[in-house]
C-alpha positions in Angstrom: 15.7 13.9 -19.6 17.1 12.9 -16.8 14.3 10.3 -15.4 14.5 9.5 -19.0 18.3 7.8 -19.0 17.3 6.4 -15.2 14.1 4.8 -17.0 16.7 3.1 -19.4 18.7 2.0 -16.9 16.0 0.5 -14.5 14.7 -1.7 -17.8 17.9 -3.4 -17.2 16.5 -5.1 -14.0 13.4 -5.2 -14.9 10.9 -7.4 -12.8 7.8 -8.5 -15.0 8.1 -12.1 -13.9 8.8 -12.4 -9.7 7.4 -14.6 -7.5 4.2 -14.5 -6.2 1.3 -15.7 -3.7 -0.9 -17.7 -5.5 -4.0 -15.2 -4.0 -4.8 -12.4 -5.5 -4.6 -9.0 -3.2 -7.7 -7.1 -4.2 -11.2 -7.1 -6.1 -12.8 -4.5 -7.8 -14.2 -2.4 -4.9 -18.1 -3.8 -5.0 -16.7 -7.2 -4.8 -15.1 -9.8 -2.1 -12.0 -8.2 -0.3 -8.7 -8.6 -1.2 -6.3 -11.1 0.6 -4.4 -9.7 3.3 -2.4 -12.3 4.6 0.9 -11.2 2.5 2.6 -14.0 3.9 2.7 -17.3 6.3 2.7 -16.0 9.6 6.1 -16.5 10.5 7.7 -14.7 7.5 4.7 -12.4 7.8 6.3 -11.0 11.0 9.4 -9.9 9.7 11.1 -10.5 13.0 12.2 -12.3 15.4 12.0 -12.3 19.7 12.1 -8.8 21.2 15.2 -10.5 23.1 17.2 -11.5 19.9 17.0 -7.6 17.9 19.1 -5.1 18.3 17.4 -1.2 18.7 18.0 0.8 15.1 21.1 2.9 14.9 20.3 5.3 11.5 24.2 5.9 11.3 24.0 2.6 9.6 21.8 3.6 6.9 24.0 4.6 3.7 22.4 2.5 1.0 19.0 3.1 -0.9 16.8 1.1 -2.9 14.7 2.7 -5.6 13.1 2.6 -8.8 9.9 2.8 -10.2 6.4 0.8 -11.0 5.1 0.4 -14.5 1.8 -1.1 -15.8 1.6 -2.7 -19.3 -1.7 -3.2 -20.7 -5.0 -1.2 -21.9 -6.0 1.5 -20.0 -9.3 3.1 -19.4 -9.7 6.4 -17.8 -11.1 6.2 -13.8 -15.1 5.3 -14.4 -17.7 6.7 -12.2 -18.6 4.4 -9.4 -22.1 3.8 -8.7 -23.5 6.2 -6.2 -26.9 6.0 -6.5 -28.1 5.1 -3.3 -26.9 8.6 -1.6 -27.6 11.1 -4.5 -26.2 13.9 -2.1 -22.4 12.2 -2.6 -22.2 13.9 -6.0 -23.0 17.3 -4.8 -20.7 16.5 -1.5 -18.1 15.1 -3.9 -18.2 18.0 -6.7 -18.9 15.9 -9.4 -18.7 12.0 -9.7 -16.8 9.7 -7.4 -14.2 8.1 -9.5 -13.1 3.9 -9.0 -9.4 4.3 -7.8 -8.7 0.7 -8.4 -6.4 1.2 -11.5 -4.9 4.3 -11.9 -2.0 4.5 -14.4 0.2 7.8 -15.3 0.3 9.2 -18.5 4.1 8.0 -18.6 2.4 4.2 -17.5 3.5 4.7 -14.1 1.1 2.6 -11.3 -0.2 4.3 -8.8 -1.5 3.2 -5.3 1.3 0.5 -5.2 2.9 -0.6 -1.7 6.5 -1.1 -1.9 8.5 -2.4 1.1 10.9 -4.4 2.1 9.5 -7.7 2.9 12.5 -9.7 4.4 16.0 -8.7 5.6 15.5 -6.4 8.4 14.3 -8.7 11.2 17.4 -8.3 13.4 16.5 -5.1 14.0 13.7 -3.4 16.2 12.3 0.1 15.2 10.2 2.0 17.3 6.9 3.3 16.2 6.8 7.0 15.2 4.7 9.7 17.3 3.2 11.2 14.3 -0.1 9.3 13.3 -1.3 8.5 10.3 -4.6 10.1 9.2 -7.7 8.5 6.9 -10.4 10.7 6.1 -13.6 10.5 5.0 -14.2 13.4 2.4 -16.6 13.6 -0.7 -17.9 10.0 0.3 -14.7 8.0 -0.3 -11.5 7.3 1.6 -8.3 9.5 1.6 -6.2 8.4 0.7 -7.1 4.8 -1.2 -3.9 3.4 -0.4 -1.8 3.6 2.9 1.0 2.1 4.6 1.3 2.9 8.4 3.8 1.3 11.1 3.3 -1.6 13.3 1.9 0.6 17.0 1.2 3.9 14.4 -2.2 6.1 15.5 -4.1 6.0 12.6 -6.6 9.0 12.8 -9.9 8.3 11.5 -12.0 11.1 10.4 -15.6 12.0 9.2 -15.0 15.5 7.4 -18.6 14.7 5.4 -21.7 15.9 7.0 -23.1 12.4 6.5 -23.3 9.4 9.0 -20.1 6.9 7.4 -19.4 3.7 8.9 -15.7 2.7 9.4 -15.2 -1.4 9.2 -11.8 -2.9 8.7 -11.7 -6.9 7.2 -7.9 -7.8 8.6 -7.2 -11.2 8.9 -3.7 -10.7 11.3 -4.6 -7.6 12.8 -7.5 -6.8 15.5 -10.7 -6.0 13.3 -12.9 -2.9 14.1 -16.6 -1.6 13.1 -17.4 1.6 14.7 -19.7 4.5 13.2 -19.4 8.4 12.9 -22.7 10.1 13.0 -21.5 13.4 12.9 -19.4 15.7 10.9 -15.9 16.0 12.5 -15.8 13.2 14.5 -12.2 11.2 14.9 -11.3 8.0 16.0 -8.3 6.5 16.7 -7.2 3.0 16.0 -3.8 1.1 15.5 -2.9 -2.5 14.4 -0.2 -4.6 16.0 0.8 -6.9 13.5 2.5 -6.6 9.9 -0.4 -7.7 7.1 -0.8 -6.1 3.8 -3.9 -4.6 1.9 -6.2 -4.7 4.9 -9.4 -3.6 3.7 -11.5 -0.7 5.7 -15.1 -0.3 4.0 -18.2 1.5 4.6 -20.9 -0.4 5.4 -23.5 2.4 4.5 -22.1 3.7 1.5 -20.7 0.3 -0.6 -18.6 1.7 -2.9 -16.2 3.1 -0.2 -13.1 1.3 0.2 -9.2 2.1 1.1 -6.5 -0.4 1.7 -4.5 -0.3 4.8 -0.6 -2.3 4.9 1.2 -2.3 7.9 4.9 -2.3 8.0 7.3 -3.0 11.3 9.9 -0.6 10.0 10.3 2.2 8.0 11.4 1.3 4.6 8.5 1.4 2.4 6.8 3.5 -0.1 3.2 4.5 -2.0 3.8 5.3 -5.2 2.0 8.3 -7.0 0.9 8.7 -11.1 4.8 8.6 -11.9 5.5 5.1 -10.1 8.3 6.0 -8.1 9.5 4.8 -4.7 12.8 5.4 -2.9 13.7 3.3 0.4 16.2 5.2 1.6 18.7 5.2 4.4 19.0 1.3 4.9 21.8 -0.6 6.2 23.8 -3.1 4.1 22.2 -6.4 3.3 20.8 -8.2 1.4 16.7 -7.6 0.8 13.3 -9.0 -0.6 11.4 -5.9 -2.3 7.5 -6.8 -2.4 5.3 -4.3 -4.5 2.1 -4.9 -3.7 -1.5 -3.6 -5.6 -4.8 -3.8 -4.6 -5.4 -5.5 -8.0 -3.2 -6.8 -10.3 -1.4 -8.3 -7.3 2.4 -8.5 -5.8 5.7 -9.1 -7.4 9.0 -9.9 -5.7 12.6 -9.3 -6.3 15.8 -10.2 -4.0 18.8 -8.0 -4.3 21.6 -7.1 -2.2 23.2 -3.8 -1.8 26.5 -2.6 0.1 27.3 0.3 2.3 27.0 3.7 0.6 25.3 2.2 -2.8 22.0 2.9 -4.5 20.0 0.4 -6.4 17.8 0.9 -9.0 14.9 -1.6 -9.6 11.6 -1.4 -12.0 8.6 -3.7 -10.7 6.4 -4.4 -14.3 2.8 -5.5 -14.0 0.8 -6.8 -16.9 -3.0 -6.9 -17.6 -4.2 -10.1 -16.6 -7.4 -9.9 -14.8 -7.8 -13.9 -14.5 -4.4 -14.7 -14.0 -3.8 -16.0 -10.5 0.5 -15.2 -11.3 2.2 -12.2 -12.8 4.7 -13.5 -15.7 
């Protein structure tokens, strides 16, 4: 009942018709890779000199942003993804390996959508966190599909199949890498230094493998689950450019501003429009 009335109230700021790039962030997963640029460089950076940002003090964080992400449009259950060239991924697997590219809740909540805060924060300089991220390679497929790490953050790669995988990331910011793991168990570790979203890391032996890497230089973001939801808690007053961002359908914007010790409640909307280059 409760997420209920908060649905009602987040229709009231409803965002079905934001800005956004003209390029499309993502393909089905056979296909060409998804842009990756998220932005002109500049903006892209979300900040400025080292010299010119002041180190994060979390005694300023009091206000929250949060909502949820809805898709509107036909929906087909997750299809199986064509396999056939390792017949052994099925058994590995336990049954079919499903396309992730489109997964809606059964309340129409998206999931495997990136929300962050794309502008408002570049005064300030947050260090990287110790803990490192982790992508493994289990059933013959990425997990998870959808991740967002920090700018510096260990990203743990791991082979937990007992099959050779290949690990090849397609950034167009970031340092790209193309390494292989032969064996099962084997971990590598990589980072990227630069903000960019929806970097694509594939397998260049097994096609239909594919997860989507977005690197953040703070720590207000969010990947939502079946029920859509994201909360950015803990930021400082301001006033902010939310970006949801999906593999697919593409990326919508909103601008608000929020004040010391308040909580805003947003609802990002995408639509079905496979040849559309712009949400409306």
């Amino acid at each position: 009942m409760k997420r209920n009335v908060l649905f009602l109230a987040l229709l009231a700021v409803v965002v079905s018709g934001c800005s956004r790039d003209e390029t499309r962030p993502g393909v089905q997963p056979r296909k060409s890779a998804p842009s990756t640029d998220g932005a002109p460089p500049r903006e892209a950076e979300s900040a400025g000199p080292r010299a010119e940002r002041t180190l994060w003090n979390p005694d300023l964080g009091t206000a929250s942003i949060a909502g949820v992400v809805r898709f509107v449009g036909s929906v087909k259950p997750p299809g199986p993804l064509d396999t056939s060239s390792t017949p052994q991924c099925v058994r590995i697997n336990r049954g079919p390996i499903l396309d992730e590219s489109l997964i809606v809740g059964p309340e129409g909540g998206l999931k495997n959508v990136v929300v962050w805060i794309r502008k408002g924060l570049e005064k300030w300089e947050f260090p990287p966190p110790t803990e490192p991220a982790v992508v493994d390679q289990k059933g013959c497929k990425f997990e998870p599909h959808v991740l967002a790490v920090r700018v510096g953050q260990e990203i743990r790669i791991r082979n937990s199949d007992p099959l050779i995988h290949n690990v090849h990331a397609l950034p167009k910011r970031n340092t790209s890498f193309n390494f292989t793991q032969a064996q099962q168990g084997m971990e590598d570790v990589r980072t990227f230094e630069r903000p960019e979203t929806m970097i694509p890391i594939r397998c260049d032996i097994h096609p239909w493998m594919v997860c989507y890497v977005t690197v953040v230089p703070h720590p207000f973001f969010a990947v939502t689950g079946e029920d859509g939801w994201f909360d950015l808690a803990g930021l400082p007053s301001g006033e902010y450019t939310v970006e949801a961002i999906h593999e697919r359908l593409g990326r919508l914007r909103r601008t608000v501003s929020v004040s010391e010790g308040q909580r805003v409640q947003l609802a990002f909307v995408f639509h079905e429009s496979p040849d559309a280059k712009t949400q409306q």
